[in-house]
C-alpha positions as CSV (number, residue, x, y, z in Angstrom):
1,X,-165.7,-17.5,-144.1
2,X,-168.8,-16.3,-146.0
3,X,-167.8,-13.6,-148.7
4,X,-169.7,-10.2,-148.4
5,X,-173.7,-10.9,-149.7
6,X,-173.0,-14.3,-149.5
7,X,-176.2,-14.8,-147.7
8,X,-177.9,-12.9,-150.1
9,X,-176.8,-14.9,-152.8
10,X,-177.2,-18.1,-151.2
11,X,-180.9,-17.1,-150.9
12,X,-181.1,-16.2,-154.0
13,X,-179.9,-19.6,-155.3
14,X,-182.0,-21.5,-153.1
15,X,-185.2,-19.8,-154.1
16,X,-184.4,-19.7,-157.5
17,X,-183.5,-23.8,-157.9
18,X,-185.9,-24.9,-154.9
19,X,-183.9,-27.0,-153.8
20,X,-183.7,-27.9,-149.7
21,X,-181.0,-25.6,-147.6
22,X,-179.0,-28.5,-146.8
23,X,-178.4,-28.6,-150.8
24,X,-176.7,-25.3,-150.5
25,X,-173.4,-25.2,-152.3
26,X,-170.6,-24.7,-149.9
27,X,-169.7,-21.5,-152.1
28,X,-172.8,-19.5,-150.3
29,X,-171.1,-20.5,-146.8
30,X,-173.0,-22.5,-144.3
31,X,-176.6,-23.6,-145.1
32,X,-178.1,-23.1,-141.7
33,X,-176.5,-19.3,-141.8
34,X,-178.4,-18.8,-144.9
35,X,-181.4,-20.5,-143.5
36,X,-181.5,-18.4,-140.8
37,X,-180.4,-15.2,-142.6
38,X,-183.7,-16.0,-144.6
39,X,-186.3,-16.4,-141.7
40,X,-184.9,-13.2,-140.3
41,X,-185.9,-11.4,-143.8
42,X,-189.0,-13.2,-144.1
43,X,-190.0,-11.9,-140.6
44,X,-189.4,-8.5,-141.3
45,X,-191.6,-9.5,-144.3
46,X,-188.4,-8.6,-146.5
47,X,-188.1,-12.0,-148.2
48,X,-191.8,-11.0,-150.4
49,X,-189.7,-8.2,-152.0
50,X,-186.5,-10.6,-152.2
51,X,-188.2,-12.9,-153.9
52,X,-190.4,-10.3,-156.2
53,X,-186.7,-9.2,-157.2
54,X,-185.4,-12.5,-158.0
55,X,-188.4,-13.4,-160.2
56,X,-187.3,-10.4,-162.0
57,X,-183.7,-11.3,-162.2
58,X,-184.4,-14.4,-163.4
């Protein structure tokens, strides 16, 4: 079971170490839920402000 933001943080991870999705650690749940989670945001043209956030985080 993926904890609540899971996704979220699993995105976070992956765009902050660029690593591929199937690198995911199994902490962020499933990789290809995260993938997918991900191309959902990036279609609603979401992931530009994700990733704008986690540049800031970081």
């Amino acid at each position: 079971m993926v904890r609540r933001g899971g996704n979220h943080t699993g995105i976070r991870w992956r765009v902050r170490t660029g690593t591929p999705w199937r690198d995911l650690p199994p902490e962020y749940g499933p990789w290809p839920a995260v993938a997918t989670r991900f191309d959902k945001l990036a279609v609603r043209f979401e992931a530009t402000v994700l990733v704008a956030a986690i540049n800031e985080w970081v």
